[in-house]
ZANU-466533 format. One record per residue: x, y, z of N, C-alpha, C in turn; residue in three letters; residue number from 0. Coordinates in steps of 0.02 Angstrom, whole numbers, plus 50000, padded with zeros to 5 digits. Atoms other than C-alpha are relative to their C-alpha. Layout:
BEGIN
[[X, Y, Z], [X, Y, Z], [X, Y, Z], 'ALA', NUM]
...
REM end
This chain:
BEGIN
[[50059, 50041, 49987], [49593, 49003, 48867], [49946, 50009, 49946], 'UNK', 0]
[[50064, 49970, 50055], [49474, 49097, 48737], [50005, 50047, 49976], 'UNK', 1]
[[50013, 49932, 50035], [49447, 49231, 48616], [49943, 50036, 49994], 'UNK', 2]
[[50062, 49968, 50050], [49351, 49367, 48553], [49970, 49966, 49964], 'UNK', 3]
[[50014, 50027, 50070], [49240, 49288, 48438], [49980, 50086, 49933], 'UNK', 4]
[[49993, 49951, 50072], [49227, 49467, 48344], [50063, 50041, 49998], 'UNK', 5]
[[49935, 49966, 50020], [49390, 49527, 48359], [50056, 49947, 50030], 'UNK', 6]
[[49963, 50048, 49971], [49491, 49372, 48380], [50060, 49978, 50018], 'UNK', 7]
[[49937, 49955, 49985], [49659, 49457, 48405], [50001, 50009, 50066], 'UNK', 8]
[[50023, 49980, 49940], [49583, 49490, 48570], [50012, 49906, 50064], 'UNK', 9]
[[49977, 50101, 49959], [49658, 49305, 48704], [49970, 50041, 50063], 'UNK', 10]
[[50018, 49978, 49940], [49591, 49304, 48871], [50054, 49937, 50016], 'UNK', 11]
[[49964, 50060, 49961], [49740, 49201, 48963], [50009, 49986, 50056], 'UNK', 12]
[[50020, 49987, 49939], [49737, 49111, 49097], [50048, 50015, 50078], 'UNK', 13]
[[49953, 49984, 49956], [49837, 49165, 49273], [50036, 49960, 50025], 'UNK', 14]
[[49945, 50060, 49972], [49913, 49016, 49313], [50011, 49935, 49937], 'UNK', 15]
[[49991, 50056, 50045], [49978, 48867, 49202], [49971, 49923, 50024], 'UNK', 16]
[[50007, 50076, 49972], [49891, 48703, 49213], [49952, 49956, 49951], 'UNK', 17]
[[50030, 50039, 50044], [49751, 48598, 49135], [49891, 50040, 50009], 'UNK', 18]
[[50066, 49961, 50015], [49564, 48689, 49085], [49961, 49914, 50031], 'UNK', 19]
[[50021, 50076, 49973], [49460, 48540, 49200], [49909, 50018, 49972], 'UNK', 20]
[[50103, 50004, 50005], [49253, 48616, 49156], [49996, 50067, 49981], 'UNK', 21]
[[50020, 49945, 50022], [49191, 48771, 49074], [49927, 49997, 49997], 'UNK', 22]
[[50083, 49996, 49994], [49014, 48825, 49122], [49977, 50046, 49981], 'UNK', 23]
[[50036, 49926, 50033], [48895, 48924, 49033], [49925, 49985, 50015], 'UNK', 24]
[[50083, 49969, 49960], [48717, 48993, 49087], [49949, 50009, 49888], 'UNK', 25]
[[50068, 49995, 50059], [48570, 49040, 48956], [50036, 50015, 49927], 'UNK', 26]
[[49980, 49984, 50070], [48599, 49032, 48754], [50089, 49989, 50017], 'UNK', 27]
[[49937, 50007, 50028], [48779, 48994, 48784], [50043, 50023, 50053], 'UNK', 28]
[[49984, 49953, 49942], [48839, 49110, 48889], [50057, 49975, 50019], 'UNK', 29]
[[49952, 50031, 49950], [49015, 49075, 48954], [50002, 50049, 50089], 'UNK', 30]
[[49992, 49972, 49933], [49021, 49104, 49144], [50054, 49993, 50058], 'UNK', 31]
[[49924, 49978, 49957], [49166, 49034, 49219], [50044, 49915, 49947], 'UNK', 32]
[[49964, 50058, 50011], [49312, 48921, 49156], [50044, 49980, 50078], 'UNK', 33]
[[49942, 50033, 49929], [49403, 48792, 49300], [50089, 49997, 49966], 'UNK', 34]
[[49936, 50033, 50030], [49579, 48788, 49273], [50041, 49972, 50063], 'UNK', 35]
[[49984, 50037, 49920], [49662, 48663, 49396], [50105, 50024, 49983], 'UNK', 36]
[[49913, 49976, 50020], [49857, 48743, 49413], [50043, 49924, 50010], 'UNK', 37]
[[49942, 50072, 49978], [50013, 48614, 49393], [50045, 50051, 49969], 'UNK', 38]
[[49928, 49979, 50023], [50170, 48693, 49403], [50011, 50093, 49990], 'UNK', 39]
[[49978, 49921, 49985], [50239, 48868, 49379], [50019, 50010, 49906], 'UNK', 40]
[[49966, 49984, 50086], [50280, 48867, 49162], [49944, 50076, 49985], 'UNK', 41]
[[50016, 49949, 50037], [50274, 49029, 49080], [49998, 50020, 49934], 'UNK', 42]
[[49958, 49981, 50058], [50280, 49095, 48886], [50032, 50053, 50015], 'UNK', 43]
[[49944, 49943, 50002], [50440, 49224, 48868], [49961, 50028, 49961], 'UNK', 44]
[[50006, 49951, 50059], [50371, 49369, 48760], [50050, 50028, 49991], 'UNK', 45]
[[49934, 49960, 50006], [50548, 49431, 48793], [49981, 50091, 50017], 'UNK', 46]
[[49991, 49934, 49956], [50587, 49585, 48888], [49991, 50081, 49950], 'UNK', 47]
[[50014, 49941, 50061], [50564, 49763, 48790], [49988, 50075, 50028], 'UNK', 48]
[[49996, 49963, 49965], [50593, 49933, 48824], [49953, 50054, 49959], 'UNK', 49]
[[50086, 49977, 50036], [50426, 50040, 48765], [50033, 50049, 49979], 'UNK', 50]
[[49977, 49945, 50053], [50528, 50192, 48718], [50013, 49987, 49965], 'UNK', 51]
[[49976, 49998, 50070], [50606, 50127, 48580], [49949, 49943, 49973], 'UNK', 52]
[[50044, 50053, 50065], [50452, 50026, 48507], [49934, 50044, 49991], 'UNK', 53]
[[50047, 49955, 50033], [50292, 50116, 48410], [49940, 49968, 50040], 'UNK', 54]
[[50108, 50020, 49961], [50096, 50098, 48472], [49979, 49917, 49966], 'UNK', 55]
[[50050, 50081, 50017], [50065, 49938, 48362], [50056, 49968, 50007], 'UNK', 56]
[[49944, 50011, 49963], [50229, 49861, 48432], [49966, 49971, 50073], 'UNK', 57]
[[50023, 50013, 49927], [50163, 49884, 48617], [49910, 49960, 49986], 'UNK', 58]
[[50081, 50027, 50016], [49975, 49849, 48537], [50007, 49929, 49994], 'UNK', 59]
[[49982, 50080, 50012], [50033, 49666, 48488], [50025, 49962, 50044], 'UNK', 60]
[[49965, 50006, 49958], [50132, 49640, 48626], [49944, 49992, 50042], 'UNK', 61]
[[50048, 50002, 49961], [49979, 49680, 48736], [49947, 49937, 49981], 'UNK', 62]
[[50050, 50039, 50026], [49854, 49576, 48630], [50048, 49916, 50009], 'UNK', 63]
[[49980, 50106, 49994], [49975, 49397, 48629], [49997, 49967, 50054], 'UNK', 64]
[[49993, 50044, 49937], [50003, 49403, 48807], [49944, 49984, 50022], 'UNK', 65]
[[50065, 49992, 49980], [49819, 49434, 48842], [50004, 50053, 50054], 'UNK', 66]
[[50012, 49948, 49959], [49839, 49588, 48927], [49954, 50054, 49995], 'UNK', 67]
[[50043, 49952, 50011], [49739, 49681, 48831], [49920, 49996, 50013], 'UNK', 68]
[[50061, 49988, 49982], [49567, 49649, 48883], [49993, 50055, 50077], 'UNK', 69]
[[49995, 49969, 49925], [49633, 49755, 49058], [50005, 50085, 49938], 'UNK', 70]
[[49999, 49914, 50023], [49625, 49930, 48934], [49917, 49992, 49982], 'UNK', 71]
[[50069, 50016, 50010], [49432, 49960, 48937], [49991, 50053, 49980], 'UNK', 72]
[[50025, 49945, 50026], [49326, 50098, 48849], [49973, 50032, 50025], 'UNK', 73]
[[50075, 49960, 49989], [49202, 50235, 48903], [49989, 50049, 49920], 'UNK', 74]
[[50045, 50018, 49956], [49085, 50256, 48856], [49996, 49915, 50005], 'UNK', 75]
[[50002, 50081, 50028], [49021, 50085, 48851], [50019, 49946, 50055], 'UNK', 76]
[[49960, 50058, 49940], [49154, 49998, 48986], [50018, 49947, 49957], 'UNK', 77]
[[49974, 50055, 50041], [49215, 49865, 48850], [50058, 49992, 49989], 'UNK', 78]
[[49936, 50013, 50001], [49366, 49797, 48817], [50002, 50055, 49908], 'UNK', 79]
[[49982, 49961, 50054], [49456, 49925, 48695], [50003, 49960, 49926], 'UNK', 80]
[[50002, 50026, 50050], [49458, 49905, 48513], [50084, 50024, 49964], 'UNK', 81]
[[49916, 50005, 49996], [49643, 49867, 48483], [50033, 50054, 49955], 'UNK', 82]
[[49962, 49947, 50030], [49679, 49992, 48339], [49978, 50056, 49980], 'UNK', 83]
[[50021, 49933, 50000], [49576, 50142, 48379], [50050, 50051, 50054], 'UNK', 84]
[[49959, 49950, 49930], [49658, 50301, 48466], [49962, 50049, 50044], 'UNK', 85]
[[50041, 49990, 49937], [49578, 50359, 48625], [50031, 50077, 50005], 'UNK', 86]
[[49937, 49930, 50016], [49619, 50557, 48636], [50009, 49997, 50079], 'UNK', 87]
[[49961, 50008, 49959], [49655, 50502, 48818], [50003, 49956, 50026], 'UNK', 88]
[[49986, 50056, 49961], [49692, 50381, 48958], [49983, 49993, 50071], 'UNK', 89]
[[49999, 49996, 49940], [49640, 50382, 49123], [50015, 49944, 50050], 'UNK', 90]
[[49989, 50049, 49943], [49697, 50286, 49289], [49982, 50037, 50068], 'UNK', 91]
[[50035, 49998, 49974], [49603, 50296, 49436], [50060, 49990, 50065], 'UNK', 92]
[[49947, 50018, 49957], [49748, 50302, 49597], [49977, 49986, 50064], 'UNK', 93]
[[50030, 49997, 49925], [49603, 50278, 49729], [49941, 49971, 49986], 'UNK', 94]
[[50083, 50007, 49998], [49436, 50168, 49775], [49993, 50012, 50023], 'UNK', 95]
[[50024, 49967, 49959], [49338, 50244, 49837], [49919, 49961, 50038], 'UNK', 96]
[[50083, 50053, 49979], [49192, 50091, 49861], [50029, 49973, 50062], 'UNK', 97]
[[50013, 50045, 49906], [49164, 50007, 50033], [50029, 49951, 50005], 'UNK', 98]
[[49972, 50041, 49963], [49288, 49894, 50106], [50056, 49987, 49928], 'UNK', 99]
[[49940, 50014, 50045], [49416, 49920, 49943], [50066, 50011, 50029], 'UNK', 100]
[[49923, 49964, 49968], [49594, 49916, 49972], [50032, 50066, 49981], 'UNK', 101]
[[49947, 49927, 49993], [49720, 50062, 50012], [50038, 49996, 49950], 'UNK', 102]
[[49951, 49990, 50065], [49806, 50088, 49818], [50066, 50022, 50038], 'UNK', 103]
[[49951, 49956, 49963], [49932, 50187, 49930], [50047, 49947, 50020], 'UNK', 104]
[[49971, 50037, 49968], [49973, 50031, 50017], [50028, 49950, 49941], 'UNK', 105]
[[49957, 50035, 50048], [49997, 49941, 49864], [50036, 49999, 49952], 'UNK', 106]
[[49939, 49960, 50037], [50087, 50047, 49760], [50065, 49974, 50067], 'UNK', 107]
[[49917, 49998, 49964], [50215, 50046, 49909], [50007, 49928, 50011], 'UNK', 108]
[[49999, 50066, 50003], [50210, 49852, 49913], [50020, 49970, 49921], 'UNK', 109]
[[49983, 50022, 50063], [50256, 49852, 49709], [50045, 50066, 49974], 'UNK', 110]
[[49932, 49978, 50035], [50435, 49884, 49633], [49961, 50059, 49954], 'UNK', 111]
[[50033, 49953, 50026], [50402, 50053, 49571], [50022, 50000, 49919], 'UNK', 112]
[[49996, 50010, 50058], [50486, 50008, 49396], [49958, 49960, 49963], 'UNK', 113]
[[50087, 50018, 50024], [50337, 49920, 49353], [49940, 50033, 49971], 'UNK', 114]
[[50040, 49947, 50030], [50238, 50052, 49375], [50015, 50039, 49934], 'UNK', 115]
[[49990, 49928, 50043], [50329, 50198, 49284], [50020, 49940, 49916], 'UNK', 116]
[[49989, 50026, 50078], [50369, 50067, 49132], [49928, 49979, 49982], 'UNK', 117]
[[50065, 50018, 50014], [50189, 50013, 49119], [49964, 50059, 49958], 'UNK', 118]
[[50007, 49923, 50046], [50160, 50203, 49095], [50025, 50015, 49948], 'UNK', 119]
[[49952, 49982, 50057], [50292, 50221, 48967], [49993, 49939, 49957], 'UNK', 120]
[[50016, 50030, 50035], [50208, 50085, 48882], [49919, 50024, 49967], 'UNK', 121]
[[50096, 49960, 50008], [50010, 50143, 48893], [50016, 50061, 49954], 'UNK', 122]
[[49983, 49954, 50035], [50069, 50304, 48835], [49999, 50027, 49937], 'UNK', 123]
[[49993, 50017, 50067], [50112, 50271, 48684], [49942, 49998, 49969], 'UNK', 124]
[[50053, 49999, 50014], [49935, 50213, 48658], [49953, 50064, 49953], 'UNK', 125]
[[50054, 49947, 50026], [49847, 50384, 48641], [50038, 50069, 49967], 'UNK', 126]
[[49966, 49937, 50007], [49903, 50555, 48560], [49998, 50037, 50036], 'UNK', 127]
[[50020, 49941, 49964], [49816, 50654, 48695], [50030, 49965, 50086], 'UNK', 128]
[[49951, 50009, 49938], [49866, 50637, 48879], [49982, 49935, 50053], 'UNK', 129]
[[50005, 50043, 49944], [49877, 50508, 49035], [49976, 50016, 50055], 'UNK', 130]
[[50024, 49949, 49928], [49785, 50559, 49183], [49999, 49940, 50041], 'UNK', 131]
[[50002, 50015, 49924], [49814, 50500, 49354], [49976, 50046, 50052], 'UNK', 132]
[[50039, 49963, 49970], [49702, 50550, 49471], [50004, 49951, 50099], 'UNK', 133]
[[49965, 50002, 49926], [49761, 50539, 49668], [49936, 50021, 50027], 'UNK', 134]
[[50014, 49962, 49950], [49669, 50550, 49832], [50009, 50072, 50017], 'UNK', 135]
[[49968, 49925, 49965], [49671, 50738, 49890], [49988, 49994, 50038], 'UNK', 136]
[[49991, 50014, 49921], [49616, 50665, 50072], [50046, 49979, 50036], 'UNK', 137]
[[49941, 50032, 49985], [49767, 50587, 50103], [50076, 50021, 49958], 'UNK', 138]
[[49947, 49989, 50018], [49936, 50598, 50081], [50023, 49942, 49929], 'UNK', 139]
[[50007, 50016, 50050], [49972, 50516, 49901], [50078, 49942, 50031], 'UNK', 140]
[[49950, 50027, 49991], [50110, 50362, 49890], [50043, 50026, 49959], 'UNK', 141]
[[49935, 49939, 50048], [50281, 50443, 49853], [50018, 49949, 49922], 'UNK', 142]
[[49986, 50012, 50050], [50277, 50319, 49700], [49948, 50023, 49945], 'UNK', 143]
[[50050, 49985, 50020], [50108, 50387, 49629], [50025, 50081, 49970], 'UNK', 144]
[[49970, 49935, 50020], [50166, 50559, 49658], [50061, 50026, 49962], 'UNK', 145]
[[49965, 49993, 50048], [50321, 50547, 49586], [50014, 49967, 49904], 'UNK', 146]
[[50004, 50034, 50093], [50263, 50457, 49408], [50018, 50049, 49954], 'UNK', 147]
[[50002, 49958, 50067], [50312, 50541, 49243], [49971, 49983, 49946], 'UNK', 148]
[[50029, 50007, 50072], [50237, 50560, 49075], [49915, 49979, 50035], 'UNK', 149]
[[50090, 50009, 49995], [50049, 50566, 49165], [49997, 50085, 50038], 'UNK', 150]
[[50054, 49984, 49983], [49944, 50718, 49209], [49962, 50005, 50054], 'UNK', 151]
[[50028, 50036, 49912], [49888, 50719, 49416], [49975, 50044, 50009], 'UNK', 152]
[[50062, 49963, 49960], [49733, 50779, 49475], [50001, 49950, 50055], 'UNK', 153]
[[50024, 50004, 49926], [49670, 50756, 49645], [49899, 50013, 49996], 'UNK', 154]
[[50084, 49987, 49980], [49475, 50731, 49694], [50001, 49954, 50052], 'UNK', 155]
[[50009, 49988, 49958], [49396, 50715, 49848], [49935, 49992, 50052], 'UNK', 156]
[[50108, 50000, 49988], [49215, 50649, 49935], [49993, 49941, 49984], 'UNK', 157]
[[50033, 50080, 49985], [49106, 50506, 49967], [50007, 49953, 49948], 'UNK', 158]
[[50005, 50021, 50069], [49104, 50377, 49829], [49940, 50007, 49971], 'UNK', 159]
[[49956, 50057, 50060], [49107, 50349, 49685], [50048, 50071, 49981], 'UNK', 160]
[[49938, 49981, 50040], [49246, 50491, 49684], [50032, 49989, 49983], 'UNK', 161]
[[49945, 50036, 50031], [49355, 50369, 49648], [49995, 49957, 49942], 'UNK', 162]
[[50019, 50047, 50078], [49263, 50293, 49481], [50022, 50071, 49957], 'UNK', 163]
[[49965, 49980, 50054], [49336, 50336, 49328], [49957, 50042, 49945], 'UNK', 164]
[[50049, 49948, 50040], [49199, 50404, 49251], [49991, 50065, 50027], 'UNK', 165]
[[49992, 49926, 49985], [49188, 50549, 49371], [50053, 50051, 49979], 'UNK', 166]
[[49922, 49958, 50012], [49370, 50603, 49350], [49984, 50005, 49908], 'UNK', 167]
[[50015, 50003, 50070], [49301, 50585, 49150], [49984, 50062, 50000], 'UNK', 168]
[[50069, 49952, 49978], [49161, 50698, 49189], [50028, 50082, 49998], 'UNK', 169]
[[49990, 49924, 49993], [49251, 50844, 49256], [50066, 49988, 49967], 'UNK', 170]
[[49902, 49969, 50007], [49447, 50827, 49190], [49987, 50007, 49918], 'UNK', 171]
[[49993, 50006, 50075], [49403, 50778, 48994], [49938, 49955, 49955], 'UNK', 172]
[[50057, 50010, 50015], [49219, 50759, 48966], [49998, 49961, 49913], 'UNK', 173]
[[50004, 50016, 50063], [49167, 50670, 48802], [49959, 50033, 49961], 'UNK', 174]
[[50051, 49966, 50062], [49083, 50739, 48639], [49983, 49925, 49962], 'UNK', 175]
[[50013, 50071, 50027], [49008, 50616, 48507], [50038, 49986, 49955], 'UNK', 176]
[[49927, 50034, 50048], [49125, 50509, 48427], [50046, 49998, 50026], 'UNK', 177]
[[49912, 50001, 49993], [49249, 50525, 48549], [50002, 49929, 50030], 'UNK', 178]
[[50015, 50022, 49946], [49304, 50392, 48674], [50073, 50005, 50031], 'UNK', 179]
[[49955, 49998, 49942], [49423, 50366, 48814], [50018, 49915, 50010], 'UNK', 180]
[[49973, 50080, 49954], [49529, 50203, 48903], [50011, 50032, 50057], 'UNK', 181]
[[49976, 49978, 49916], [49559, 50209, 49066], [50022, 49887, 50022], 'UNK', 182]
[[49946, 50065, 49990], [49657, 50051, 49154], [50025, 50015, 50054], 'UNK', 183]
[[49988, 49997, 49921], [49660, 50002, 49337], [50057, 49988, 50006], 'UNK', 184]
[[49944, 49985, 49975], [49816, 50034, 49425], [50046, 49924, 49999], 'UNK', 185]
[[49934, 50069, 50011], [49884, 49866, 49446], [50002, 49950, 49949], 'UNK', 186]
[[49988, 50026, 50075], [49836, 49813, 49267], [50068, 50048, 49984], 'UNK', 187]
[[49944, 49975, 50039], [49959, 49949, 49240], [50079, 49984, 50024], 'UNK', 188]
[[49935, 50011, 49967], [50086, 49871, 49354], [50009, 49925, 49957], 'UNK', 189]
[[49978, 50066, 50024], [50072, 49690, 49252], [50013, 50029, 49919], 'UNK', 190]
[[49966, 49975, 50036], [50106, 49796, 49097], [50054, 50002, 49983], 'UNK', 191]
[[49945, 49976, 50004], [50250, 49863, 49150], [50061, 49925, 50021], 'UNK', 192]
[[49958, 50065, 49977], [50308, 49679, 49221], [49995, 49943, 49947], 'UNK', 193]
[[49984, 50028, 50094], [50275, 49606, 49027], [50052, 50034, 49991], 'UNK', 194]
[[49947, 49969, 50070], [50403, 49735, 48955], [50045, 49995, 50045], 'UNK', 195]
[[49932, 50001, 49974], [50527, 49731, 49105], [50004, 49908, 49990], 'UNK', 196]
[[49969, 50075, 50002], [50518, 49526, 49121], [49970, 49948, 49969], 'UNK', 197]
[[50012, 50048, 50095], [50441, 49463, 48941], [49963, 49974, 50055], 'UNK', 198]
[[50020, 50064, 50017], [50328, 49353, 49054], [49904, 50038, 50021], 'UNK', 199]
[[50046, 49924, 49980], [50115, 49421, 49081], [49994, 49947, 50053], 'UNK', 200]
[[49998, 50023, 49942], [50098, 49400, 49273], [49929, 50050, 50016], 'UNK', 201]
[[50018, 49975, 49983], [49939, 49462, 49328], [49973, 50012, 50085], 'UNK', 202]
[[49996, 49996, 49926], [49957, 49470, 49513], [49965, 50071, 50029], 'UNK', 203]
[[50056, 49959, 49973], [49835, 49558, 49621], [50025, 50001, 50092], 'UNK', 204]
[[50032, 50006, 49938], [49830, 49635, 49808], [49949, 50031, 50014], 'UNK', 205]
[[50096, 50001, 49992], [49661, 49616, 49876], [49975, 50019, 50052], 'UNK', 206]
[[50041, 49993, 49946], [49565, 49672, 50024], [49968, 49921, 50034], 'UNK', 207]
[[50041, 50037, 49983], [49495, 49503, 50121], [49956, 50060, 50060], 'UNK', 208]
[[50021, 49960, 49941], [49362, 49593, 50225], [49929, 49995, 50007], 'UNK', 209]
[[50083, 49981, 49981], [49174, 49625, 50280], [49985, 49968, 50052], 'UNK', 210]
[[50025, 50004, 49935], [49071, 49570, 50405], [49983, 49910, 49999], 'UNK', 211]
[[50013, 50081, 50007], [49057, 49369, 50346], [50064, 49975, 50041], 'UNK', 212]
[[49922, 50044, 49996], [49253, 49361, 50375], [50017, 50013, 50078], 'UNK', 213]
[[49956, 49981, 49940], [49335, 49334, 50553], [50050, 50037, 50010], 'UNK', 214]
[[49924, 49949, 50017], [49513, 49387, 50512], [49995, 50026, 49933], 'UNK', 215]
[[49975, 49953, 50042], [49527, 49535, 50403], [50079, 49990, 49980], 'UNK', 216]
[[49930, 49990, 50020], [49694, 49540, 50290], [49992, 50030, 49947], 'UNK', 217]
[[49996, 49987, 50078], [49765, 49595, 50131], [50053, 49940, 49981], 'UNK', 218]
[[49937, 50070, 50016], [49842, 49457, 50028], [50032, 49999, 49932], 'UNK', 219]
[[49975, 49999, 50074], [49943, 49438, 49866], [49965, 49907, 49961], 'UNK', 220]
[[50002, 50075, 50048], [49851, 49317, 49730], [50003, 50028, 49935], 'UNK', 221]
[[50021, 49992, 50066], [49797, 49300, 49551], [49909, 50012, 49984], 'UNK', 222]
[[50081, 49979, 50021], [49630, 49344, 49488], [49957, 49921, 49989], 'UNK', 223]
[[50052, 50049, 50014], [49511, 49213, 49499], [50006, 49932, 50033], 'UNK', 224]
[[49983, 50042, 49989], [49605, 49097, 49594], [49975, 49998, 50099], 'UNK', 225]
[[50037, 50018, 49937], [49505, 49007, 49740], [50070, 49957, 50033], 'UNK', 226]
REM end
């Protein structure tokens, strides 16, 4: 749909295939939302790919065509990463901990766990220094969480925002100046891993419907942005 205009390597694409109908923007320019009206189900193939046998700017390119990469963000800052710096780590966040978010637990066990662990064995690659996954310690963890490899698992614990990514920063691998960090929400890391197992980028989301406006409470499977 659009680029970076300073790093223009950087696609934002959009979740469904169809026709861009109005793009609205607020003060000086501002883009604020694009309409895209869906027709049909067409995908591009990036073709399938197995992250062990390909290098960091391999998976880096790979990430940037499909438009996946604006889902790897920075701290400090919170920005979309800068595609060919190295982060001396990675964090993923395995729990919200904000008011009326959904149960990760529940949706890990609702998504093919080869998703996950290849998503990992793609991120990975990314940094020299390590992957941290950071689990509920109130609860019993989903046996696909707990059993991941090639990450790093802490546990924290308490009201929110124990479950923001900056805390688990804070205490597991604090920053100095000059450094920074990515971190990359859990089911960005599941449409990752569903680029390199099935070449196509799917960014499928389950969501919490909930609060006190809504009659029936659910959880539902969509796409991001799609009314």
């Amino acid at each position: 749909m659009f680029h970076n205009k300073i790093r223009p390597e950087i696609l934002f694409t959009s979740p469904v295939s169809g026709t861009v109908i109005s793009v609205e923007r607020g003060d000086r320019r501002k883009m604020l939302e694009v309409v895209v009206e869906k027709n049909g189900n067409d995908f591009i193939n990036f073709g399938k790919a197995d992250p062990s046998g390909l290098t960091r700017q391999n998976i880096t390119e790979l990430l940037l065509k499909s438009g996946l990469w604006p889902a790897v963000r920075q701290r400090p800052y919170h920005v979309v990463a800068k595609p060919f710096e190295v982060p001396k780590a990675i964090f993923i966040s395995g729990f919200d901990s904000a008011p009326l978010a959904p149960d990760y637990n529940y949706i890990m066990d609702n998504t093919p766990a080869s998703f996950f662990q290849t998503g990992i064995n793609a991120i990975s690659k990314l940094t020299d220094g390590k992957v941290h996954l950071v689990l509920n310690g109130l609860v019993t963890p989903s046996d696909l969480l707990k059993s991941t490899s090639g990450v790093e698992i802490s546990y924290f614990s308490g009201p929110h925002p124990a479950g923001n990514v900056g805390v688990h920063i804070h205490h597991i691998d604090p920053l100095n100046k000059g450094e920074i960090v990515w971190f990359i929400n859990l089911q960005d890391v599941v449409a990752i891993g569903r680029l390199f197992t099935e070449g196509i980028y799917n960014p499928e989301r389950i969501v919490a419907l909930t609060g006190s406006e809504l009659f029936i409470h659910s959880i539902i499977r969509c796409f991001p942005g799609v009314l």
